[in-house]
N, C-alpha and C positions, 0 to 999 in steps of 0.2 A: 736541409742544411746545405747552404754554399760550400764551395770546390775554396779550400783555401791555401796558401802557401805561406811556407816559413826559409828565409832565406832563399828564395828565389826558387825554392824546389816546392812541385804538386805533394799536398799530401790528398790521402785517400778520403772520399766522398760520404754520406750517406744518404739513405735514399730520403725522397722530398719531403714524404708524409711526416717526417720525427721535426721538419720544423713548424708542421700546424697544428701539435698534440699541446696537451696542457700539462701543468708541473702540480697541482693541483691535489692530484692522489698522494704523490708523493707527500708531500706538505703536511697532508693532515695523517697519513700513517707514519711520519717519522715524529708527530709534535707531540706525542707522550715521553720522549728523550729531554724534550726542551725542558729546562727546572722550573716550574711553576707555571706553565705556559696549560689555561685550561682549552682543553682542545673540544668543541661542537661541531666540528668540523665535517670529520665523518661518521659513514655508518656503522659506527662499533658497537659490540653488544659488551656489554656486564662482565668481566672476565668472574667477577662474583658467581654467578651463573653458572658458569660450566662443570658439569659432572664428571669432577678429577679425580675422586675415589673409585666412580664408578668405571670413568673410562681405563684407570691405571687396571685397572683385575680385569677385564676385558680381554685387556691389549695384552698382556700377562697369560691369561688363559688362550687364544687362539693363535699366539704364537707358540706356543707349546703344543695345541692339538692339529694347528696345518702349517708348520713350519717350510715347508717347501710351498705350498702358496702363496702368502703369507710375504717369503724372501724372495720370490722368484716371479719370474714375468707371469702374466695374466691375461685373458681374452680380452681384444680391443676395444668390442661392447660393454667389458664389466662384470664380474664376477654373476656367473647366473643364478643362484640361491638370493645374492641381492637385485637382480632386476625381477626375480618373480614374487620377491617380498614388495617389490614399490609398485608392480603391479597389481598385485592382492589391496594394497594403501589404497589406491586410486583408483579402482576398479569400482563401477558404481551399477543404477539398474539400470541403466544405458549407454553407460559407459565400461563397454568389455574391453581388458587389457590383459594380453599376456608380455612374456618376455620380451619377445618380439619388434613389442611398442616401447620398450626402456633401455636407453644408452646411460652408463654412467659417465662422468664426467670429472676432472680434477678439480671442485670447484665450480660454480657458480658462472665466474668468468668462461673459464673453458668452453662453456656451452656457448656463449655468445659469439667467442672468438671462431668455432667451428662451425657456426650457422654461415657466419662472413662469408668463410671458405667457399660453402657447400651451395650460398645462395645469392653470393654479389656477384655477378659482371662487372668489369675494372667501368665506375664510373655511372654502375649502376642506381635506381630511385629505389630508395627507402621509405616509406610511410613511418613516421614515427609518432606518436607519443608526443606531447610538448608543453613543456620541455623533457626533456629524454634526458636519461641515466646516464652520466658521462663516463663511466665504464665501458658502455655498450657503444657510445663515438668513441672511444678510445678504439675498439674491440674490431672497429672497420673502417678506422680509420685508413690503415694501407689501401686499401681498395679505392678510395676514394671515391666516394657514393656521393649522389644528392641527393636533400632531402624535401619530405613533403609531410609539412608538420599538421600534426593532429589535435586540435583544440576539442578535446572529448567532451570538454562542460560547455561550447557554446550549443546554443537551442537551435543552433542552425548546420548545426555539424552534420555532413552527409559522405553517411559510412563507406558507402557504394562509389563516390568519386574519387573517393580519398585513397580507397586500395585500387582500382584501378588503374592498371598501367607498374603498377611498383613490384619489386621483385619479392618484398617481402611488408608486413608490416609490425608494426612492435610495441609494444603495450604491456604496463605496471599495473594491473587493476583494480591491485587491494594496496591499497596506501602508496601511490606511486613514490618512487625516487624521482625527482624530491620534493615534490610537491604533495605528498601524504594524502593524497587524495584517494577517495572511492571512486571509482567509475560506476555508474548506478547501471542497474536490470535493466532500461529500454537501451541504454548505449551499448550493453554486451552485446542482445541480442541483433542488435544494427551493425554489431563489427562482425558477430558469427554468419550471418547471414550475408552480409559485404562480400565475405571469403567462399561461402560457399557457390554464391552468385559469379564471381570473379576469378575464382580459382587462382587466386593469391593466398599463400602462405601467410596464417596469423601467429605469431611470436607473443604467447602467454608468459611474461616473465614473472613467477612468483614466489620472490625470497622470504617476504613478509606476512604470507598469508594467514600463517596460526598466529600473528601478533594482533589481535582483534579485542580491541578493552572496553569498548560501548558496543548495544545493536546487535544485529542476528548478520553472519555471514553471509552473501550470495554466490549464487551459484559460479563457478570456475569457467572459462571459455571453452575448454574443453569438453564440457559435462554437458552443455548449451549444444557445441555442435555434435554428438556424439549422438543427443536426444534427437537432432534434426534429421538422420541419416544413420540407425538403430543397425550396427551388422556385430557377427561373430566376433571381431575382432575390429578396432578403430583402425579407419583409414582415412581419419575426414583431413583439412588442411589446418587443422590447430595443433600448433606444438607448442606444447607446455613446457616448463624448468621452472625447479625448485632444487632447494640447497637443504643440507646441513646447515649452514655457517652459522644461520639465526634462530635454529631449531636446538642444535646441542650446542656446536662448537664451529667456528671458520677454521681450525689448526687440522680440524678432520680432511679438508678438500676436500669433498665428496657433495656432488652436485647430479643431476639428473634431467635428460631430457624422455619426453614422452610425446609420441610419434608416431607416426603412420610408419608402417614395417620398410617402406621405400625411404623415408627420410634417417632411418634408424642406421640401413645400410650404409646411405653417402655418408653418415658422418662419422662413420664407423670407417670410412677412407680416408677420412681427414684427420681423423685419428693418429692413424698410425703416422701418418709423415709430423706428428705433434709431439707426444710425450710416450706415444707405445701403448700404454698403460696406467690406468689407474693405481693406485698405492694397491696389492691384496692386503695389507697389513688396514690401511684406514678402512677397506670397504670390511672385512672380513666384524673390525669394529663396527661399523654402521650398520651389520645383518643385526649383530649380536644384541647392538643397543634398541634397532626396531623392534628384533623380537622378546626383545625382555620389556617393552613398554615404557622405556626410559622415557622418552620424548614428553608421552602423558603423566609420566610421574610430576617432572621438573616444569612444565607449564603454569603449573598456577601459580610459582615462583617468580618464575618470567614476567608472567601477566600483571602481577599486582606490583612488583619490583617498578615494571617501564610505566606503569597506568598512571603512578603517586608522581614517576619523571616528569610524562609530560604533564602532568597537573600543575610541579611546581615552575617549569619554565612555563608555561605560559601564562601564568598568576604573575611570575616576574618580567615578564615581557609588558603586560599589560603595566606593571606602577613604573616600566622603565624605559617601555621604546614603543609604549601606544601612540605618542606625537611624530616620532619619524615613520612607522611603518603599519601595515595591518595582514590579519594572515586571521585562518580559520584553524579552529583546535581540533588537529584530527581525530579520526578513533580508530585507529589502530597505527602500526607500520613504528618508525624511530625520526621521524623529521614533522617538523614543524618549516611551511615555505613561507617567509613572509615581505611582503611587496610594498615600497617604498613609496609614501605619500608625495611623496615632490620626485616625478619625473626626472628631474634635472641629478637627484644623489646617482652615484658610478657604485655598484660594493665593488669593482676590480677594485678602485682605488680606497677603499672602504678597507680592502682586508691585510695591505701594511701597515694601518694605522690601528686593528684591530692584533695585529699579531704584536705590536709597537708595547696597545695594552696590558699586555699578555691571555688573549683569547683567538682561537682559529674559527673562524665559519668558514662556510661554501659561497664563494659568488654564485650568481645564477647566470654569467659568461658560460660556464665549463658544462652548465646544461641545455646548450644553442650549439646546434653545427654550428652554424656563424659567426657563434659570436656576440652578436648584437645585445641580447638581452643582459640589462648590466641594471637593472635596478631591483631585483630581490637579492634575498639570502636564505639559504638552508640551514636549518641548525639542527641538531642531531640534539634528542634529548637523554637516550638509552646509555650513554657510558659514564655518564657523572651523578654523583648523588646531588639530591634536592638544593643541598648545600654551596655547591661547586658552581649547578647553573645557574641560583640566582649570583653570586658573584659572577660569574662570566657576561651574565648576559651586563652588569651592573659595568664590568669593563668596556662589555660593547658602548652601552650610551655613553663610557669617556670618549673612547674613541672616534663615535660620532658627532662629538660636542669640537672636538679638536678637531676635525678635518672641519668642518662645518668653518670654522674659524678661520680657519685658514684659506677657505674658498670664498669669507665677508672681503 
C-alpha cells in the first residue's frame, strides 16, 4: 500500500505485502450475511454437523474439573495429555510418535503461518503444490517467497528437481484445496524420497483426509517416510498438519502439526511471539472429544451427508455448465475444480457477475502466486443441501450467459 497524504500532510504507511494479498477469503466467509446470496465459495462444513450437545457437556464438564487450565495460560507446545493422544492417533508400525513430535496449533492456518516464520528466508523458494491453497500464499505472503510450482498429475513430473534448491515444499494430497485431487502412491513415494534425498522439508497438509466417500485411503507422507528411515522416535523431513475444523468443528481452533522433535522446538518459538497459547478450554475439549470417540461416532454422518453433496452438484453442473466448463468428480475432500473450455473466459471477471447472480465461487487467480491462472473455478459442495447447489450452480450458468453477452 502507497504512502498517501490528505491535505498536504503524510499519513502512516503499510507494509507492501497487504497490497498483493487477495480479498477473496474475506468474501466468501462474510457471504452467509448477504440475504439470499448462495455461497460455493468456500470451504465450509455442514454447521448441521457439529456435535453441539456433545460439545456443550464437554465444555461444561472440564471447565468445572480443570478450571485453572482451562482459564489460564498453557504450555507453548499444547496441552501434553493432548499431544500424547494425537500421537497414540498417528502412531503406526513404523511410524513411532511421541509427544515430542506434536505441536498444537490455533487452528489449521496457524500452522502454516508458523512454518513461514520458522522456514522462509525473506525472499525465499517455495515448492509448491499447483495450484496451491490460497490460505497458505496468504500465510507467507509477508515474507515474500518465490514460487516453484508442482504439477503432481503431469507424467513427467520430477520430484527430485522440484524440491531441490527450495526451502520448503507443500502439498494437499487427499483431495487438494482446490482442485480435490488425489495425489496417487508412485507421486507420494517420489515426493517422500525427493525430501529425503534432498534434505528439503515436505509440508503434508491434511485437513480433508477422513472426508474419503469412494475407494480405499492411501498411505500419508509421513507414514511413507517414516517406513523409509524406521527409528524410536520420527525424525525424518515430513511434517504433517491436520485440523479439527473438518473432523468436528472449525469454532474449536485446534489444529496440529507432527514433526521431527527439532521442528517441534522452532515452532514452539514462533509461538510464543504469536498467540502464547492455545485455547486450554478448546484443547482440553478436543482431548475429551478424542477420547470419548466422538470423531468415529459422527463420521458416517459426515460421510453420507458431503457424498449425496457432491453427487448432486456435479449431476447439476453436468445438465448446466457441461458447455462452458469440465472438471473430474472427486472422491473425497469439499471442492469440485472445474476448468473452462474456452481459454479466452476470465472467472476474476466471472465472479461479479456471479455474485450479481446471487452466487459466490472461487476464481482460480487466488490459487496462483501470480496470478495468472484465471480460467477455472472452485466450488465447494459441503455447506449447502442438494437443493441450494443445484439452484446456485443454475445462477452460475445466468451469469455466465450474461458476461458471455456482453463480451459478443
Amino acid at each position: 500500500m502507497s504512502r498517501a497524504s490528505v491535505a498536504g500532510r503524510p499519513r502512516p504507511s503499510f507494509a507492501g505485502w497487504l497490497g498483493k494479498t487477495n480479498d477473496i477469503t474475506r468474501t466468501f466467509l462474510s457471504a452467509g450475511r448477504i440475504p439470499g446470496l448462495i455461497n460455493m465459495g468456500g470451504g465450509l462444513p455442514e454447521p448441521a454437523t457439529f456435535p453441539v450437545a456433545e460439545i456443550a457437556r464437554i465444555a461444561g464438564e472440564v471447565v468445572a474439573a480443570h478450571p485453572g487450565e482451562v482459564l489460564g495460560y498453557g504450555p507453548i507446545e499444547g496441552l501434553p495429555e493432548l499431544r500424547d493422544a494425537l500421537a497414540r492417533r498417528f502412531s503406526g508400525p513404523t511410524t513411532r510418535l511421541t509427544r515430542e513430535n506434536v505441536f498444537i496449533t490455533s487452528g489449521g492456518m496457524q500452522g502454516l503461518d508458523l512454518l513461514g516464520k520458522v522456514l522462509i528466508d525473506e525472499g525465499g523458494l517455495i515448492a509448491g503444490q499447483f495450484p496451491t491453497y490460497l490460505g497458505a500464499l496468504d500465510a507467507w505472503r509477508p515474507r515474500q517467497p518465490s514460487f516453484r510450482n508442482m504439477q503432481l498429475e503431469d507424467p513427467a513430473f520430477d520430484a527430485q528437481a522440484a524440491l531441490a534448491g527450495a526451502q520448503f515444499a507443500y502439498a494437499v494430497p487427499n483431495f487438494s484445496n482446490p482442485t480435490g485431487r488425489m495425489v496417487d502412491l508412485v507421486t507420494r513415494k517420489a515426493l517422500v524420497d525427493a525430501a529425503h534425498r534432498t534434505g528439503t522439508w515436505l509440508v503434508e497438509d491434511d485437513p480433508y483426509g477422513l472426508l474419503h466417500y469412494d475407494g480405499d485411503p492411501l498411505p500419508r507422507l509421513i507414514d511413507i517416510s517414516a517406513g523409509m528411515a524406521p527409528a524410536p522416535t520420527y525424525a525424518g523431513p515430513v511434517i504433517y498438519m491436520g485440523t479439527l475444523s473438518k473432523e468436528i468443528a472449525p469454532g474449536l481452533r485446534i489444529g496440529w502439526v507432527i514433526a521431527a522433535p527439532e521442528m517441534i522446538e522452532a515452532l514452539t518459538m514462533a509461538k510464543q511471539g504469536s498467540d502464547l497459547c492455545t485455547s486450554g478450554l478448546t484443547q482440553r475439549v478436543a482431548l475429551a472429544a478424542l477420547e470419548a470417540g466422538l470423531i468415529e461416532r459422527i463420521q458416517p454422518t459426515i460421510l453420507a451427508t458431503y457424498r449425496a453433496r457432491r453427487d448432486a452438484l456435479c449431476a447439476a453442473m453436468q445438465a448446466e455448465l457441461a458447455g462452458w466448463f469440465e472438471w473430474e468428480v472427486p472422491v473425497g475432500g469439499m471442492f469440485v475444480w472445474a476448468v473452462a473450455r474456452d481459454p479466452a473466459l476470465d472467472t476474476d471477471l466471472l465472479l461479479p457477475h456471479a455474485l450479481d447472480a446471487g452466487v459466490c465461487i472461487s476464481p482460480s487467480s487466488v490459487f496462483d502466486a501470480t496470478g495468472r491462472n484465471r480460467r477455472a473455478i472452485r466450488i465447494n459442495f459441503t455447506l449447502n443441501e442438494p437443493e441450494r447447489l443445484a439452484e446456485g450452480v443454475r445462477r452460475l450458468a445466468v451469469a455466465l450467459t450474461k458476461m458471455q453477452a456482453r463480451r459478443s
